[in-house]
C-alpha positions as CSV (number, residue, x, y, z in Angstrom):
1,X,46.4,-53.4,175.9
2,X,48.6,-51.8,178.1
3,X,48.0,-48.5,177.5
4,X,43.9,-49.8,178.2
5,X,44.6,-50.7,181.9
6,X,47.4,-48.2,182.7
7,X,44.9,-45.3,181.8
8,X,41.6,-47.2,183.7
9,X,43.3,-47.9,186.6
10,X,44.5,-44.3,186.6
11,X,40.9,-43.5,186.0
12,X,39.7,-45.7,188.7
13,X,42.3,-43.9,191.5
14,X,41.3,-41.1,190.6
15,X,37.6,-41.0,191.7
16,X,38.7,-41.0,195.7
17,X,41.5,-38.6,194.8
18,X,38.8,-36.0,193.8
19,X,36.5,-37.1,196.5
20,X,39.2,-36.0,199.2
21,X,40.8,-33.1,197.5
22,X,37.3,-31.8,197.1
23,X,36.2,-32.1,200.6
24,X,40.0,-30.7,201.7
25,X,38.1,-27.8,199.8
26,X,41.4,-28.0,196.9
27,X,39.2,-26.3,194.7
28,X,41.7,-25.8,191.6
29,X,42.8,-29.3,192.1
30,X,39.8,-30.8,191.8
31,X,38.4,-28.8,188.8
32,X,41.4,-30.3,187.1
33,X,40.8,-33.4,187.9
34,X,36.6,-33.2,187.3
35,X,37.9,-31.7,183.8
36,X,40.3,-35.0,183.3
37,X,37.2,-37.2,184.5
38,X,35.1,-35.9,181.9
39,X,37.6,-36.3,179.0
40,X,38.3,-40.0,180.1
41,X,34.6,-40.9,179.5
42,X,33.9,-39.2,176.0
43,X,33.2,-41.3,173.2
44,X,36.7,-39.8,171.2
45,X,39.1,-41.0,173.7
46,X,37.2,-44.4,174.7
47,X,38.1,-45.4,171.4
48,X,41.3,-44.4,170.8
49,X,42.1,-46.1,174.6
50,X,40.3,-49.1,173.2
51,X,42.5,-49.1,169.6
52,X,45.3,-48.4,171.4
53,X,46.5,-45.5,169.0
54,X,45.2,-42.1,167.2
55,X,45.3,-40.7,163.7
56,X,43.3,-39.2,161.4
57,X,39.4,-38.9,162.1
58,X,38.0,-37.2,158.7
59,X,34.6,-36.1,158.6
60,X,32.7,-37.7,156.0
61,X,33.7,-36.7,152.2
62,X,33.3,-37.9,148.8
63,X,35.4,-41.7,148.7
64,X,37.9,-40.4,146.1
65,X,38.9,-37.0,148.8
66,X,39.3,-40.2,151.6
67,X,41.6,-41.9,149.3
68,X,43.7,-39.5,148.6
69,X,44.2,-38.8,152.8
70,X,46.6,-41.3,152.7
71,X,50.2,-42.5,151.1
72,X,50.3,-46.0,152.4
73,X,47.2,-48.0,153.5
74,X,45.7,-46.9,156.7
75,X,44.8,-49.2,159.7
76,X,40.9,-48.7,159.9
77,X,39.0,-48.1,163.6
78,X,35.0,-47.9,163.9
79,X,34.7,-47.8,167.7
80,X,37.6,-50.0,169.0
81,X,35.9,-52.8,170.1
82,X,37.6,-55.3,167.5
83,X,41.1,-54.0,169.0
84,X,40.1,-54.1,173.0
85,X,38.9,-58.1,172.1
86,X,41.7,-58.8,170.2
87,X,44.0,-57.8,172.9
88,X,45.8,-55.7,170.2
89,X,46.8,-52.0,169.2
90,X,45.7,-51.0,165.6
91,X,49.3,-50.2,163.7
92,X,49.5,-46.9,162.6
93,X,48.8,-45.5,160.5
94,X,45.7,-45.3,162.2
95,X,42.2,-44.2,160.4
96,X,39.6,-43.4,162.9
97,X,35.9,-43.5,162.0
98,X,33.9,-41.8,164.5
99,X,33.6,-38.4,162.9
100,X,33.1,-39.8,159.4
101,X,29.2,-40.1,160.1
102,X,25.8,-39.2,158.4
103,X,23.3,-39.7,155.7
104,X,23.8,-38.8,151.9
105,X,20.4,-37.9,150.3
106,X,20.5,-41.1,147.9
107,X,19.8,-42.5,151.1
108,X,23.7,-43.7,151.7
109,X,25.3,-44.1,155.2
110,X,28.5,-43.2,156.2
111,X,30.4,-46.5,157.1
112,X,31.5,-44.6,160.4
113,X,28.1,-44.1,161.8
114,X,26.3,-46.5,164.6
115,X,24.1,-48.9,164.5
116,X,22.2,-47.2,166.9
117,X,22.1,-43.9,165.0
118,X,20.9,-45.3,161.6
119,X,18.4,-47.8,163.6
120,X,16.9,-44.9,165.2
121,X,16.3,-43.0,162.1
122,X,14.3,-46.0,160.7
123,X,12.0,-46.3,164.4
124,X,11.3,-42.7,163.3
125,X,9.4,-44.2,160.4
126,X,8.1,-47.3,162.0
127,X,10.9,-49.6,160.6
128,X,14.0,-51.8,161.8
129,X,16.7,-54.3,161.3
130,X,15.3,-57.8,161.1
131,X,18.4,-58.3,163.3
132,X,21.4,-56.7,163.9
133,X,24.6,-57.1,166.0
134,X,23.7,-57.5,169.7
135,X,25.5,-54.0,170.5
136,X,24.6,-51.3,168.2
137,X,27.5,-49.5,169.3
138,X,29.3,-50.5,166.6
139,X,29.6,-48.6,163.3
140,X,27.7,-50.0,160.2
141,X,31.4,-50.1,158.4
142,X,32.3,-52.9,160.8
143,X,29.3,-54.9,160.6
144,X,29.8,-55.5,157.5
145,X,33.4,-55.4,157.0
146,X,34.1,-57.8,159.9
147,X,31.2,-60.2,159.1
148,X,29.0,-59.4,162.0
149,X,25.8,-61.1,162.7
150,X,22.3,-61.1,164.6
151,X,20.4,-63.4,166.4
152,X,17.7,-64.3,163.8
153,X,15.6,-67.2,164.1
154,X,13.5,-68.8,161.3
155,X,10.6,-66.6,161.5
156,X,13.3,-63.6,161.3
157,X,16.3,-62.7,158.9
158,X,19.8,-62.4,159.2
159,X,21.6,-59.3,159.4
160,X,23.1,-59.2,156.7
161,X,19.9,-59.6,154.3
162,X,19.4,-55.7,154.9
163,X,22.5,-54.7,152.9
164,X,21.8,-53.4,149.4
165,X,25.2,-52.1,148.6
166,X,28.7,-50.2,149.6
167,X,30.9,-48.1,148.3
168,X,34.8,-50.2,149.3
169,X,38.1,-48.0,148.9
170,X,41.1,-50.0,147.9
171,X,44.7,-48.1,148.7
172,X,46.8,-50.2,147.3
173,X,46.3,-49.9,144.2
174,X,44.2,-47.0,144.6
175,X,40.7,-47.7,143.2
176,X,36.8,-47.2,144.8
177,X,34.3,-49.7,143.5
178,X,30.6,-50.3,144.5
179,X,29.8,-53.7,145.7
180,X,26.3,-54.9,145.3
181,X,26.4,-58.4,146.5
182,X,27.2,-59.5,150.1
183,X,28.7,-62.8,148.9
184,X,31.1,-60.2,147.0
185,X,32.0,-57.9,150.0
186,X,33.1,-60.9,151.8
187,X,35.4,-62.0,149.1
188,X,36.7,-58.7,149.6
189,X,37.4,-58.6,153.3
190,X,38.0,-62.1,153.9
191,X,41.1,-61.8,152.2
192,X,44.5,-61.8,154.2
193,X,46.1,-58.6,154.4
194,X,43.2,-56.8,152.2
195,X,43.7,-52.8,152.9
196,X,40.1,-52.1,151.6
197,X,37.6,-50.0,153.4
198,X,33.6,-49.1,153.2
199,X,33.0,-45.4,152.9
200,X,29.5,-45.4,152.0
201,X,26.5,-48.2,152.8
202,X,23.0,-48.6,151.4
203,X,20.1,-50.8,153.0
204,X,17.5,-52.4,152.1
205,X,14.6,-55.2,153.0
206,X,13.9,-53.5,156.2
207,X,10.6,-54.6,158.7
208,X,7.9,-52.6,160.0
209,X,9.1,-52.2,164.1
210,X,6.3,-54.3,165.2
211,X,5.3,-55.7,168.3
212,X,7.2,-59.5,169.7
213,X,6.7,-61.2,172.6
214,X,9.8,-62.5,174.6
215,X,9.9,-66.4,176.2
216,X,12.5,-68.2,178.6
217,X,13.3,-71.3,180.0
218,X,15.9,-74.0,180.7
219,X,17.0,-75.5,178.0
220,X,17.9,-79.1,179.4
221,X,15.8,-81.7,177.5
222,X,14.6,-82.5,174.3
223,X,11.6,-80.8,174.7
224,X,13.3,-77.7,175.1
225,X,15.2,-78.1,172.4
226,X,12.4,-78.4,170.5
227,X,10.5,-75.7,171.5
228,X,14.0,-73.5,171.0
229,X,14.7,-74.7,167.3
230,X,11.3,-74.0,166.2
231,X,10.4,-72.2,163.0
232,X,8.4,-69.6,165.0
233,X,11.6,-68.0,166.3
234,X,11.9,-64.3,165.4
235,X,15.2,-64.0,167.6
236,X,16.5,-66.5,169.8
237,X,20.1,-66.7,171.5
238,X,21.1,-69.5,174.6
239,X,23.5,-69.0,177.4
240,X,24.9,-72.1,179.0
241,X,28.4,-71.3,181.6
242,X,30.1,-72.8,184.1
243,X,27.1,-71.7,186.7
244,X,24.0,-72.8,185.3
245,X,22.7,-75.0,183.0
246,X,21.4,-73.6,179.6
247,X,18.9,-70.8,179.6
248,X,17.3,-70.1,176.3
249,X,15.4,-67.0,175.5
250,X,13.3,-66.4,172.4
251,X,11.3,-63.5,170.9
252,X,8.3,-64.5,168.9
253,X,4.9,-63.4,168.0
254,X,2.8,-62.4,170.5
255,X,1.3,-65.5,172.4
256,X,0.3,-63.8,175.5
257,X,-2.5,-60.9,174.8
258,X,-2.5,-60.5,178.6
259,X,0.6,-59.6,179.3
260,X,1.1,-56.1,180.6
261,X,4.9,-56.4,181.3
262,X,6.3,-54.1,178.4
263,X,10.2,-53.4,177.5
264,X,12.3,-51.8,177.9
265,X,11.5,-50.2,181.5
266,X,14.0,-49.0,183.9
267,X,17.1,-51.2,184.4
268,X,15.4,-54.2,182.5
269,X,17.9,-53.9,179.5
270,X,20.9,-54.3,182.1
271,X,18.9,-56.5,184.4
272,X,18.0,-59.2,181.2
273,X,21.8,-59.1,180.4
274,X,23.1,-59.7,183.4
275,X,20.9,-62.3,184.6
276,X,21.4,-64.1,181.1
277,X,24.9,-63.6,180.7
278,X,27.3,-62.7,183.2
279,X,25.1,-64.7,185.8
280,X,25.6,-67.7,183.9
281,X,29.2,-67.7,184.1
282,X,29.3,-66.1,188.3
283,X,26.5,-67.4,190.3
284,X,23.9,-68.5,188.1
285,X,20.8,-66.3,189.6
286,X,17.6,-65.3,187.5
287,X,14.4,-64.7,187.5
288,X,12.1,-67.6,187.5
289,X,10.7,-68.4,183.7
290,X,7.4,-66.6,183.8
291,X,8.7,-63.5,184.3
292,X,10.5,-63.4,181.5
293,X,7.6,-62.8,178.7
294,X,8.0,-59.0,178.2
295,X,6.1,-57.2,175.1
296,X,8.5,-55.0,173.2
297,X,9.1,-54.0,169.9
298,X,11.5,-56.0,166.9
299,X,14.0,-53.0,167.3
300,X,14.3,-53.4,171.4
301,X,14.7,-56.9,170.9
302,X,17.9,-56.6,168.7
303,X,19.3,-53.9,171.4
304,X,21.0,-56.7,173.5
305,X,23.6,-55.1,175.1
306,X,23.5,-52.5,177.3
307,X,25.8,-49.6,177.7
308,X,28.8,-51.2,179.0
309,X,31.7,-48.9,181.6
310,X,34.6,-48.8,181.7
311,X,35.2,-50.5,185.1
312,X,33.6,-53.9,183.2
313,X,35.8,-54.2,180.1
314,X,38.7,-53.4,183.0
315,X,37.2,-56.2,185.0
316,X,37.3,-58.4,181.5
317,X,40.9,-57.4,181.0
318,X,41.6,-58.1,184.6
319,X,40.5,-60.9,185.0
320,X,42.4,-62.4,182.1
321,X,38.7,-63.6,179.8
322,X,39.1,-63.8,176.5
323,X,36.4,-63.2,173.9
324,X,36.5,-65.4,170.6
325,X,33.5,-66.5,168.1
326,X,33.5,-70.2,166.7
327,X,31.4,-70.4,162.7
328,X,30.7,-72.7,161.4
329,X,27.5,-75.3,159.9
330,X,26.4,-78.7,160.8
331,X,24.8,-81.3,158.1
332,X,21.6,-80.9,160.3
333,X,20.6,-79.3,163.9
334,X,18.4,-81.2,165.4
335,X,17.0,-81.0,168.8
336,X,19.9,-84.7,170.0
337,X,22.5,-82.5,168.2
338,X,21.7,-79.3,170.3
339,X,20.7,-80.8,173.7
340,X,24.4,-83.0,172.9
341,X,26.0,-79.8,172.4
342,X,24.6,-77.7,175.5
343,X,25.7,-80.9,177.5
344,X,29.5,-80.8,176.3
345,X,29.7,-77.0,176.9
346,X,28.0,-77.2,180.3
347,X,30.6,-79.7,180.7
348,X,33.3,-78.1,179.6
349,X,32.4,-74.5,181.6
350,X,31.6,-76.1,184.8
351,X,35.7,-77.7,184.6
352,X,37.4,-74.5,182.7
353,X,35.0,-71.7,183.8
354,X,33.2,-69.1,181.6
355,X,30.3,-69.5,179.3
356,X,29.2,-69.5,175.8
357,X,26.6,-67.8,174.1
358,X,25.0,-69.7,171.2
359,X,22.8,-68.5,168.0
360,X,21.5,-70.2,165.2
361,X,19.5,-69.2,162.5
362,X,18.7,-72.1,159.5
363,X,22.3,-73.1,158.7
364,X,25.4,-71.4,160.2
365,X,25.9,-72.2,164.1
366,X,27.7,-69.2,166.0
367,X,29.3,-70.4,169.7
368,X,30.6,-66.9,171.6
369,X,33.1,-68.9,173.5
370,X,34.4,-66.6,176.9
371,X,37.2,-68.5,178.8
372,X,40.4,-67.8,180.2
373,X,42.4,-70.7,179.3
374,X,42.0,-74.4,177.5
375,X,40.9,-72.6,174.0
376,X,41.7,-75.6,172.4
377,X,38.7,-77.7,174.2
378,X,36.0,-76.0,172.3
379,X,37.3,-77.0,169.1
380,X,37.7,-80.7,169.9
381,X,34.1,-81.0,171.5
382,X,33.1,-79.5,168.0
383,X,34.6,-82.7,166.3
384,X,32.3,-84.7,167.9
385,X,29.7,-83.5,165.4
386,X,31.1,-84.1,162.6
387,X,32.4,-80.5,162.2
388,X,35.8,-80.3,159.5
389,X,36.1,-76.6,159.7
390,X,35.4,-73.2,161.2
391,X,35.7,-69.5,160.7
392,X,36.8,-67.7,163.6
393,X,34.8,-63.6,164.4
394,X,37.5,-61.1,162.8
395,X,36.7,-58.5,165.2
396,X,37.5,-60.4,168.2
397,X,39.9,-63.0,169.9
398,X,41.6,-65.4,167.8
399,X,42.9,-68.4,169.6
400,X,46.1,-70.2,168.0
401,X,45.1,-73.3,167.9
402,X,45.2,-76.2,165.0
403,X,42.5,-78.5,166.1
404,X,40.2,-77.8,163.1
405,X,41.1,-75.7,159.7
406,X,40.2,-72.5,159.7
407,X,38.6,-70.8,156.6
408,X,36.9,-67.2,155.6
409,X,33.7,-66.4,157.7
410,X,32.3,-66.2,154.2
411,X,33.3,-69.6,153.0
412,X,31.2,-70.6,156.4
413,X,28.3,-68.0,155.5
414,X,27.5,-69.4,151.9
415,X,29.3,-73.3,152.8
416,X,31.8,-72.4,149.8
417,X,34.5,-75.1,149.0
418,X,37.4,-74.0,150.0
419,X,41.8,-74.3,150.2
420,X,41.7,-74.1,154.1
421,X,44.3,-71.8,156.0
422,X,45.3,-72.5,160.0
């Protein structure tokens, strides 16, 4: 992580470096310096600042010609957003995956190609993700590897119901096998120490890109609570942080035939996340409910996240925030249980700062926990509901604490018994 804010900051001085050279009319100087700019900001090196380390970046190949790129078991990258939340450099050696992209004509993707890319394909045709991993900057490899998830509601599906199969490269001992159940796969990479790898992905179950409706409102009262655990829900995610009080948003059906408010539009992608999100956690601003009923499509829906720069994840870094992802299932979520819990985190934000992000589907309950300190206090609130253990997010923070046992995300996924690990 080091290496992350030694080069940003550089980055960062930099800018009014070539602002005054320029204008001193140092014409050599600042071509140099324009050249170094535009480096620092493509895709390639963002990710190897983010992993914290190079190595191979194969283009993609057969699974047998990958294997055999390696004598000891690589240390695999998609875009080096695991390693920048984890705090952590990837050991080398290091595998990159940001070349190995494309489609096969069996219809295979290469486990090293985005989200984005492979959803885009599918608009083309009229068809999408259910849901899908609020960033789509992530490569399809990861999704699955790490256990990724969506923000499917009842009336929607979860992200993972759109995988079909995957070809998984083990180095040690060498072997390629091709996994057709998801259950399976998470055997696979659940496992401590596993040095397995996707190469190849298939999908299937995917929806027609039709038209949903998006609705807003304060989640404070059992009412709300109601309305938010509905079966109705396509998508539905809620906010709550130490500067407002929760704020849930759902995408549904359309209800609203009038409406002529249509996303995405110019700055409403950014606009909607910063007003859910980061707001919740600064100063608590948004727009007033009503104006949060935009038509747009099931594949604009799932793109939460806008493009982030660098000068936020420095900001994240900076500021000392940590990023960590609580699983785990309740024996029933009721609107008391949720209108309990949104009361405990508001609680628990409004002393220790930050926020939490929450998404539910029909069974597993996700909290996106950002804090800076007192990791521990999430974990005790979640006792309170008769929670007896967790899976913590692979690809991001991992708090040491022994409040609750820890087990696989996939013992969590499909409520497997379990020999728990801390």
């Amino acid at each position: 992580m080091r290496y992350f804010l030694i080069f940003w900051l550089i980055h960062t001085l930099t800018i009014p470096i070539f602002i005054i050279l320029l204008s001193m009319k140092q014409l050599a100087l600042s071509l140099i310096i324009l050249v170094f700019l535009y480096m620092a900001r493509t895709p390639m090196i963002r990710i190897i600042i983010r992993s914290g380390n190079c190595g191979k970046s194969p283009r993609a190949c057969d699974s047998m010609e990958l294997l055999s790129m390696f004598k000891e078991p690589p240390t695999v990258v998609g875009r080096g957003w695991g390693y920048f939340l984890m705090r952590k450099s990837a050991n080398s050696p290091v595998l990159h995956m940001f070349n190995f992209t494309g489609r096969r004509t069996d219809g295979s993707w290469a486990a090293g190609t985005t989200i984005e890319t492979v959803a885009n394909y599918y608009k083309s045709q009229s068809l999408t993700f259910p849901s899908h991993p609020g960033s789509d900057n992530i490569t399809i490899g990861s999704w699955f590897a790490s256990g990724c998830h969506g923000s499917g509601g009842e009336a929607g599906a979860p992200s993972s119901s759109v995988f079909k199969c995957a070809e998984v490269v083990c180095f040690d001992p060498p072997s390629i096998r091709n996994i057709e159940s998801y259950e399976m796969l998470r055997d696979i990479f659940d496992a401590y120490g596993h040095n397995c790898i996707i190469t190849w992905i298939q999908f299937h179950k995917l929806w027609v890109n039709r038209t949903i409706q998006k609705s807003a409102e304060s989640i404070n009262s059992i009412e709300s609570c109601k309305r938010w655990l509905s079966n109705d829900s396509i998508l539905r995610v809620i906010f709550v942080g130490s500067a407002r009080d929760a704020f849930g948003i759902r995408w549904l059906d359309i209800y609203d035939k009038n409406v002529q408010h249509i996303d995405p539009h110019i700055c409403s992608r950014c606009c909607t996340f910063l007003q859910a999100d980061i707001c919740s956690t600064c100063c608590g601003c948004r727009e007033k409910n009503s104006k949060w009923n935009g038509i747009t499509t099931l594949r604009e829906a799932n793109k939460w996240s806008p493009t982030l720069w660098p000068f936020e994840t420095l900001l994240t870094v900076i500021g000392g925030y940590k990023n960590f992802e609580i699983i785990f299932r309740v024996s029933k979520m009721t609107p008391d249980i949720l209108l309990e819990m949104l009361r405990k985190l508001r609680k628990m934000h409004k002393k220790m700062g930050g926020r939490t992000e929450i998404r539910f589907g029909s069974q597993v309950v996700f909290w996106d926990v950002s804090m800076q300190h007192s990791f521990e206090i999430p974990f005790i609130e979640l006792m309170a509901f008769g929670v007896t253990r967790v899976a913590l997010h692979m690809s991001k923070y991992n708090p040491r604490v022994n409040i609750l046992p820890v087990v696989p995300v996939g013992h969590i996924y499909f409520n497997k018994e379990t020999n728990v690990r801390f």
